[in-house]
C-alpha positions as semicolon CSV with decimal commas, in nm:
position;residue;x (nm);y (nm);z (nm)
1;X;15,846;27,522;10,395
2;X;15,889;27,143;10,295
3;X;15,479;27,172;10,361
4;X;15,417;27,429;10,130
5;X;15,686;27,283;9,852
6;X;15,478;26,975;9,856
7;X;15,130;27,163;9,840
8;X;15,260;27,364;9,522
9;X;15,341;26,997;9,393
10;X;15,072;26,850;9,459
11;X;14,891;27,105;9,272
12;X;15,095;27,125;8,964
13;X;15,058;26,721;8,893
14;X;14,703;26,763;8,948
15;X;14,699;27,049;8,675
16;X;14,898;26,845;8,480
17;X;14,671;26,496;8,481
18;X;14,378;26,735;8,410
19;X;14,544;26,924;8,126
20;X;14,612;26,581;7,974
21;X;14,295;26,440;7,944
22;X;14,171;26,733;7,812
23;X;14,434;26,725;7,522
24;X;14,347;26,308;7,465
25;X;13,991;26,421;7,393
26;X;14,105;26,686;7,167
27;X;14,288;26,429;6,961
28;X;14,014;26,171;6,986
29;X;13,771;26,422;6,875
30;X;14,037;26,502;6,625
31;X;14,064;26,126;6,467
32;X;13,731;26,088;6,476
33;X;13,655;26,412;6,254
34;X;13,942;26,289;6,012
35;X;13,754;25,929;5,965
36;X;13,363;26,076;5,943
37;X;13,449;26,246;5,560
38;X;13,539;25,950;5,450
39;X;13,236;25,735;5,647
40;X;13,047;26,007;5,472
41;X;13,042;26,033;5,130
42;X;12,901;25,662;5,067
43;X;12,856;25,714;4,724
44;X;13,213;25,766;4,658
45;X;13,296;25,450;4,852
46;X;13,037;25,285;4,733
47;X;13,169;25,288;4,383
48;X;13,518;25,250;4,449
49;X;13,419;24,922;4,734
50;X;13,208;24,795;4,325
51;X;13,516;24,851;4,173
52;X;13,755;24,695;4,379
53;X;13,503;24,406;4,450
54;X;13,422;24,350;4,060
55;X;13,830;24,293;3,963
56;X;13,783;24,089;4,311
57;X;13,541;23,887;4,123
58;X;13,629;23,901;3,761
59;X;14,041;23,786;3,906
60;X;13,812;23,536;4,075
61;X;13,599;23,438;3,823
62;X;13,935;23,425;3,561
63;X;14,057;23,182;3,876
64;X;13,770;22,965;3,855
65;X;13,696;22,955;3,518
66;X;14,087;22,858;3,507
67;X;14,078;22,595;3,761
68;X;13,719;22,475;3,619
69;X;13,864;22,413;3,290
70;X;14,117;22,219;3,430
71;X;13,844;22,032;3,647
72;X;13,653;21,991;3,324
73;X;13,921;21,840;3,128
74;X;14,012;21,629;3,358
75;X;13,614;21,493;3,427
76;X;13,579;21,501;3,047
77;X;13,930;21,277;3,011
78;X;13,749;21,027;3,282
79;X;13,426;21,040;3,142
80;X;13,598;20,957;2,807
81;X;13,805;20,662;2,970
82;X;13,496;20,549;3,125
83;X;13,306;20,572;2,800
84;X;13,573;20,382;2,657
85;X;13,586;20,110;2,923
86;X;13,230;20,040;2,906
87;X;13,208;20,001;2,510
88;X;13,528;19,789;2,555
89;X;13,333;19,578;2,854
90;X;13,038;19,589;2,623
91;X;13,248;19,463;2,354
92;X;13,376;19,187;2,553
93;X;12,981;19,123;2,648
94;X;12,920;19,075;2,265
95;X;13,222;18,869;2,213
96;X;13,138;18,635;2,462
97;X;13,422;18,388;2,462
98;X;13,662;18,186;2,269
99;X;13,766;17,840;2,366
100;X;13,993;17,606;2,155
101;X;13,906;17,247;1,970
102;X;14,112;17,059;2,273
103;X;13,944;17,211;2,526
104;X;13,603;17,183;2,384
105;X;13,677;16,816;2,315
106;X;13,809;16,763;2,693
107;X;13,462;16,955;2,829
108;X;13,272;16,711;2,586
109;X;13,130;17,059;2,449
110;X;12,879;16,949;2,174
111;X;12,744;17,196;1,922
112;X;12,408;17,156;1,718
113;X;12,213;17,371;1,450
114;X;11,866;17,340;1,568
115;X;11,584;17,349;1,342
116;X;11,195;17,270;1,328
117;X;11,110;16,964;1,354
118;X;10,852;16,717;1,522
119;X;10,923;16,667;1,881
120;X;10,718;16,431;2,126
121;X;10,557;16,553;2,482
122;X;10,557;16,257;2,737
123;X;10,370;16,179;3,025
124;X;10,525;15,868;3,224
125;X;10,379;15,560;3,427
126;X;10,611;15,301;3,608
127;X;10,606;14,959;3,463
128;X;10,709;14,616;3,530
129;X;10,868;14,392;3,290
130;X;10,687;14,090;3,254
131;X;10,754;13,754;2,983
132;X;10,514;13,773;2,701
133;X;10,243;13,550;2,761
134;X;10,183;13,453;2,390
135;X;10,544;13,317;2,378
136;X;10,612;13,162;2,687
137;X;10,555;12,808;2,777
138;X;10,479;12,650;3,141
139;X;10,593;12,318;3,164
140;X;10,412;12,109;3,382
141;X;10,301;11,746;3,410
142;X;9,941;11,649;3,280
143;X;9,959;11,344;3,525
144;X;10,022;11,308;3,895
145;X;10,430;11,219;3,902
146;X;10,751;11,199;4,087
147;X;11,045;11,420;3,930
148;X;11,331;11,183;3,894
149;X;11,617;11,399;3,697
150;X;11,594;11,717;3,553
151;X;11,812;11,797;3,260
152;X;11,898;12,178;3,214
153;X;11,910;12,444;3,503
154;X;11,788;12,794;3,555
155;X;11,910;13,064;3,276
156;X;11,971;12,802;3,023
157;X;11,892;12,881;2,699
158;X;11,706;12,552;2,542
159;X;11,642;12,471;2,221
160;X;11,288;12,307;2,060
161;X;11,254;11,932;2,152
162;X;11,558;11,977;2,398
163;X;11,498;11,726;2,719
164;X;11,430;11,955;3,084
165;X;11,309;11,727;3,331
166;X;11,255;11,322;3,341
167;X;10,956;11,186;3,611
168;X;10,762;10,858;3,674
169;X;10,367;10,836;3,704
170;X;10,176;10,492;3,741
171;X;9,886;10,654;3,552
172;X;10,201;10,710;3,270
173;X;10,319;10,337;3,274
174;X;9,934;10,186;3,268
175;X;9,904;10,350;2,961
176;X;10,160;10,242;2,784
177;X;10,151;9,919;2,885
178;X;9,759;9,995;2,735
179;X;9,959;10,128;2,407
180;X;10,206;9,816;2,351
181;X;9,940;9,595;2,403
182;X;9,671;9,786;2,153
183;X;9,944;9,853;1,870
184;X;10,105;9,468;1,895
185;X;9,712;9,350;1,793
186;X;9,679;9,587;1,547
187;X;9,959;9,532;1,379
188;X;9,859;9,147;1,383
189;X;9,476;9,206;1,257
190;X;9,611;9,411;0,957
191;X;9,828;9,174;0,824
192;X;9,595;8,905;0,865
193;X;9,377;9,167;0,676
194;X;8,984;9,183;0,582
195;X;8,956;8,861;0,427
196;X;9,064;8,631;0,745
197;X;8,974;8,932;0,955
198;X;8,584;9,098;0,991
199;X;8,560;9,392;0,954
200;X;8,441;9,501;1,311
201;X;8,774;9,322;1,422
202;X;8,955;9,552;1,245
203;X;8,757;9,875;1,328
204;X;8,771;9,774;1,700
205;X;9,112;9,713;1,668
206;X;9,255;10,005;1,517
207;X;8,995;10,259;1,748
208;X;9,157;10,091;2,074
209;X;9,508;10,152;1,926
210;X;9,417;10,567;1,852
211;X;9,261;10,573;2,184
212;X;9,594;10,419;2,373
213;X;9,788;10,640;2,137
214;X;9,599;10,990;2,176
215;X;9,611;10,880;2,572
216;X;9,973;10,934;2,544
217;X;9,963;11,252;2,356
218;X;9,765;11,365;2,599
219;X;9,972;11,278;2,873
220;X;10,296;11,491;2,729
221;X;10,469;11,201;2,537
222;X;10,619;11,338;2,180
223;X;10,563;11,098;1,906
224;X;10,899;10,988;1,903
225;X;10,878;10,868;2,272
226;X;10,560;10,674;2,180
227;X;10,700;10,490;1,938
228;X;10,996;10,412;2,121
229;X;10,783;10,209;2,345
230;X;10,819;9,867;2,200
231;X;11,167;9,826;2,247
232;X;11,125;9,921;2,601
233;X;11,244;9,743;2,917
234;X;10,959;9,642;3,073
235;X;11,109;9,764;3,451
236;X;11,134;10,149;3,271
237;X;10,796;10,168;3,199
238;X;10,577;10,481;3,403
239;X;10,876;10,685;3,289
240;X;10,870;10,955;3,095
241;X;11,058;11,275;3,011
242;X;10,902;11,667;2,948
243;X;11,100;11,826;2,660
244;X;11,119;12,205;2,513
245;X;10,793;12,299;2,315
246;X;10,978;12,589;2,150
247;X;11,297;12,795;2,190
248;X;11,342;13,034;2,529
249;X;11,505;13,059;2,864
250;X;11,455;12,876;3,155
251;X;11,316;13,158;3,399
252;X;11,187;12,932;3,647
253;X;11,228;12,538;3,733
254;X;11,116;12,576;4,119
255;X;11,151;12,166;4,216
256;X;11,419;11,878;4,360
257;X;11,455;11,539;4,251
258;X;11,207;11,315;4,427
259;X;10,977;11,540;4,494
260;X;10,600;11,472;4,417
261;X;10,397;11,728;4,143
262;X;10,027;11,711;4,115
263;X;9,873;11,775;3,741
264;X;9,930;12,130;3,607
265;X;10,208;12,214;3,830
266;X;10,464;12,437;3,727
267;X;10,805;12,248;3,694
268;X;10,965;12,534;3,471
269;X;10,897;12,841;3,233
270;X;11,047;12,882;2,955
271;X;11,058;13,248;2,777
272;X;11,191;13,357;2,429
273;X;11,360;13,723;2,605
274;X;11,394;13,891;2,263
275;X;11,082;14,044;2,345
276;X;10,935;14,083;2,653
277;X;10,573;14,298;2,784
278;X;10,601;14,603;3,004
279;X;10,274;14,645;3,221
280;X;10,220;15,029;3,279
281;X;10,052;15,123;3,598
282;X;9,843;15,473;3,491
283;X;9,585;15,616;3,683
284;X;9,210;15,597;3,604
285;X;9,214;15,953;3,572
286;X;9,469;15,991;3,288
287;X;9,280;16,039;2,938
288;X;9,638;15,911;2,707
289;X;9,451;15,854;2,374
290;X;9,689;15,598;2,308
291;X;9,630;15,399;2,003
292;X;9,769;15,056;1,916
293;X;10,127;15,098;1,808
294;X;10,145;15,430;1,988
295;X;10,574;15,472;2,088
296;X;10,670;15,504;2,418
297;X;11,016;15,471;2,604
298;X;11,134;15,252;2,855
299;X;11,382;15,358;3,090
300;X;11,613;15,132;3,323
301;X;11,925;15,259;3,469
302;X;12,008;15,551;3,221
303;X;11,973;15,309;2,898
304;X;11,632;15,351;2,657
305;X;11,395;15,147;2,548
306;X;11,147;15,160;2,207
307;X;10,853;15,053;2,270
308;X;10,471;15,067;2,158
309;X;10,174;14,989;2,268
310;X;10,000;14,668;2,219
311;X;9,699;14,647;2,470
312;X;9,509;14,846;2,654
313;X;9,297;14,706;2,954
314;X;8,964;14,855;3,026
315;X;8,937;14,729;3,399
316;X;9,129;14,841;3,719
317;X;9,337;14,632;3,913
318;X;9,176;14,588;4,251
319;X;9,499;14,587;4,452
320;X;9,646;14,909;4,274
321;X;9,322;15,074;4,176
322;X;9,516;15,132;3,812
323;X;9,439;15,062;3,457
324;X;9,712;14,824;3,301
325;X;9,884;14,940;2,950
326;X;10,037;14,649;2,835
327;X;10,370;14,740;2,578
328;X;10,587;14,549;2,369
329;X;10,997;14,593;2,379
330;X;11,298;14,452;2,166
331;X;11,509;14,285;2,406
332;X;11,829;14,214;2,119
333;X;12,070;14,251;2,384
334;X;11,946;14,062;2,664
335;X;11,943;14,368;2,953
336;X;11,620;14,347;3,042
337;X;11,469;14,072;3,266
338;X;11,113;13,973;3,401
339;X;11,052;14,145;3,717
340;X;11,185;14,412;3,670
341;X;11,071;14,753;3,765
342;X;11,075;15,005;3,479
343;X;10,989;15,395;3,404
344;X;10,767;15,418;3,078
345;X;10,731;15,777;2,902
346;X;10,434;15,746;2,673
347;X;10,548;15,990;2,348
348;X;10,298;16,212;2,143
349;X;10,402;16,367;1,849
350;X;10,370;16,748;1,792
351;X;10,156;16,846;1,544
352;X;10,328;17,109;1,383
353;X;10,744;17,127;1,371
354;X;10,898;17,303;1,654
355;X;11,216;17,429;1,741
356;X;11,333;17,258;2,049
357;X;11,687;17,201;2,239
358;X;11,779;16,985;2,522
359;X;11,695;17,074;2,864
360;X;12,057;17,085;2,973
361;X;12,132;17,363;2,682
362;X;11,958;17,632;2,904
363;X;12,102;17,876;3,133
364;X;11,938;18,100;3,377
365;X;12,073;18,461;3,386
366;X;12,107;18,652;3,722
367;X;11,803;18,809;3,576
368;X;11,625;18,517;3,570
369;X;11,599;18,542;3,204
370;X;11,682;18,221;2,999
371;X;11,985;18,172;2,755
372;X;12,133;17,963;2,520
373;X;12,516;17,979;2,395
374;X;12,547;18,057;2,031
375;X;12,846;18,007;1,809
376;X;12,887;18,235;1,570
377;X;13,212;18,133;1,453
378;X;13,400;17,837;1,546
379;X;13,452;17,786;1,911
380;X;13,346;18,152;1,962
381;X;12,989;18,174;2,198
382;X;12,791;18,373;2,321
383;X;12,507;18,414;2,517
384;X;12,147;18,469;2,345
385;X;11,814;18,522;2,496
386;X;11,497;18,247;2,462
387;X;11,154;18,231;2,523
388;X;11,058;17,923;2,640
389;X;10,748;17,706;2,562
390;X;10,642;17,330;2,607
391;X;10,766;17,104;2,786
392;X;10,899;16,814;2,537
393;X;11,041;16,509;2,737
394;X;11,429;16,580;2,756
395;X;11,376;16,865;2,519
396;X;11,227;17,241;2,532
397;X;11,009;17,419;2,311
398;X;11,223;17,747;2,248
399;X;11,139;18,084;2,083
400;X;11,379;18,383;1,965
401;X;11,637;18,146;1,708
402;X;11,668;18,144;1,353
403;X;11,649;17,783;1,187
404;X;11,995;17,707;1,147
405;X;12,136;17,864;1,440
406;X;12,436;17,661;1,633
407;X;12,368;17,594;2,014
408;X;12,561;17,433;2,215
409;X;12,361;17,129;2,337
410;X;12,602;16,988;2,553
411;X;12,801;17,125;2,833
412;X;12,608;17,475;2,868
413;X;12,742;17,507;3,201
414;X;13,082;17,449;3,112
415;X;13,121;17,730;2,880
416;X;12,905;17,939;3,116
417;X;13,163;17,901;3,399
418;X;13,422;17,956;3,154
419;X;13,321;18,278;3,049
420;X;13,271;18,372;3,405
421;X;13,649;18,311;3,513
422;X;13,754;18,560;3,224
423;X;13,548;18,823;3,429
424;X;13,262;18,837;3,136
425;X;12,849;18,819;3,193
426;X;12,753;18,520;2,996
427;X;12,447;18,663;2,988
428;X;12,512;18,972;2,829
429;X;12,422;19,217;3,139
């Protein structure tokens, strides 16, 4: 019985597992049928899916356009503050800078209107300075001698007829013993005169006394020392002392006491340094047309020199294979010395005015464009544009200025870094 209970069981689940599955198809079936109508009518959801997708888009749209305003104003705020910060910066570019009378004076800030004028090119040469020949003097003896004394020392400044340097030569004391012997007879034949005297006494007499007198001349003896010789001690006579031919400085007295000079030996020179030669060195090569009189400047240690042309050789030196331009300086203030060496700048003259400013006025932009500071007002600059042209010496040949304009021609640089620190481009970039 238990047997058959669980048989009928068995079979009732089994019924009732079947009759489920069948119902969950049903139902499936059932859902799906409800969801195909509206699947299936796509025009219907077509239009409602527009609808609902353009108020998706237009409330989108109204979003964005919202938030894109807002976006807008605020880039069109920045762009305006940007805007405005350039002009200001571009402002500030056009102001420049502005610097006060004390601190200009302290930076030694100098400020010039420029306008045309003649400037001068240069081409330069180094020189020597040398004494000028035409004014110097070499004393020397004109007879063999011993120096005995001299009488003024190296880098004295002598005046004419001033006593330098005293010697003894036996040539010196035969002659005027030859002198004090020819003048005692003719002072004796002409007081005895023509009529006790002939006249070939007195011819002979007074031709022996010239001769013993030009001797002396000749021998470096002033007339004053000549006729000093009659009252003579016998025991001084063969001395004899060389004195100053004209005013100058001793540049040289190379000799000691004692010491033996042959004729034409150079005892000492003596120079008048007010002016003095340069000798250029140029090269062969160089066509200067320099003229007589033609300016140049000498340079030695920072400090100039006006000078100008005097000579011009037309042969070359054989040691320095150069051609010798000989110039003449003023030498008031006593700076400039024989030997030595020099830089000479020959000048020539444009031949039309120029407008020109000093090399050290010019700036170089970051561009690599050149500038200049102008002041517009006082102590206000800024920086302007040039074109340059020629090369002038310590000066530029400059284009892009009005005659008139103020530049600052000293301490460029100065102002320059000045206007950097405040954050500006001096250069108007």
């Amino acid at each position: 019985m238990n047997t058959l209970f669980s048989k009928k069981l068995l079979a009732i689940v089994i019924s009732g597992l079947f009759l489920g599955g069948t119902l969950s198809g049903e139902v499936y079936a059932l859902q799906v049928n409800t969801i195909e109508p509206v699947t299936a009518n796509p025009k219907k959801h077509k239009h409602e899916h527009s609808e609902s997708e353009e108020n998706h888009v237009e409330e989108g749209h109204q979003e964005n356009e919202g938030n894109h305003s807002e976006k807008d104003t605020e880039h069109d705020e920045h762009g305006h503050d940007q805007e405005s910060k350039n002009k200001e910066t571009e402002e500030e570019h056009e102001e420049g800078i502005t610097l006060s009378p004390q601190k200009m004076s302290l930076a030694n800030i100098k400020v010039q209107s420029i306008r045309p004028d003649y400037q001068f090119s240069t081409i330069y040469a180094p020189g020597e300075v040398k004494v000028d020949g035409y004014s110097s003097y070499v004393v020397s003896p004109r007879t063999e001698s011993v120096i005995i004394s001299r009488h003024t020392a190296l880098g004295e400044h002598v005046e004419k007829g001033q006593k330098l340097v005293t010697l003894f030569s036996e040539a010196m004391a035969q002659a005027q013993a030859d002198y004090l012997i020819a003048s005692t007879e003719w002072q004796r034949v002409k007081k005895l005169g023509n009529k006790t005297v002939s006249e070939s006494r007195l011819l002979q007499a007074q031709t022996t006394f010239n001769a013993t007198y030009g001797k002396l001349i000749a021998l470096g003896l002033t007339e004053k020392a000549i006729k000093d010789i009659s009252n003579k001690d016998i025991t001084s006579f063969g001395q004899y002392s060389l004195v100053a031919q004209r005013e100058g400085v001793v540049l040289q007295d190379d000799f000691t006491q004692g010491q033996r000079v042959d004729a034409g030996d150079t005892i000492m020179l003596l120079a008048d340094e007010n002016k003095l030669w340069v000798e250029a060195k140029v090269s062969p090569n160089k066509k200067l047309n320099l003229s007589i009189n033609s300016p140049a400047i000498v340079k030695l240690e920072g400090e100039d020199y006006k000078a100008k042309v005097i000579q011009e050789a037309h042969t070359i030196d054989p040691i320095t294979r150069t051609r010798i331009i000989r110039l003449s300086v003023n030498n008031a203030d006593d700076n400039l010395h024989s030997g030595m060496f020099v830089k000479v700048y020959f000048q020539f003259a444009t031949e039309q005015k120029v407008m020109a400013v000093p090399e050290e006025a010019l700036i170089r932009s970051a561009d690599g464009d050149w500038t200049v500071f102008v002041e517009d007002h006082p102590g206000e600059f800024k920086a302007t544009e040039v074109e340059l042209g020629r090369s002038l010496g310590n000066f530029r040949e400059i284009f892009g200025l009005e005659s008139g304009t103020r530049v600052v021609t000293q301490g460029a640089f100065f102002v320059a870094s000045e206007i950097a620190k405040g954050g500006f481009d001096p250069h108007n970039h």
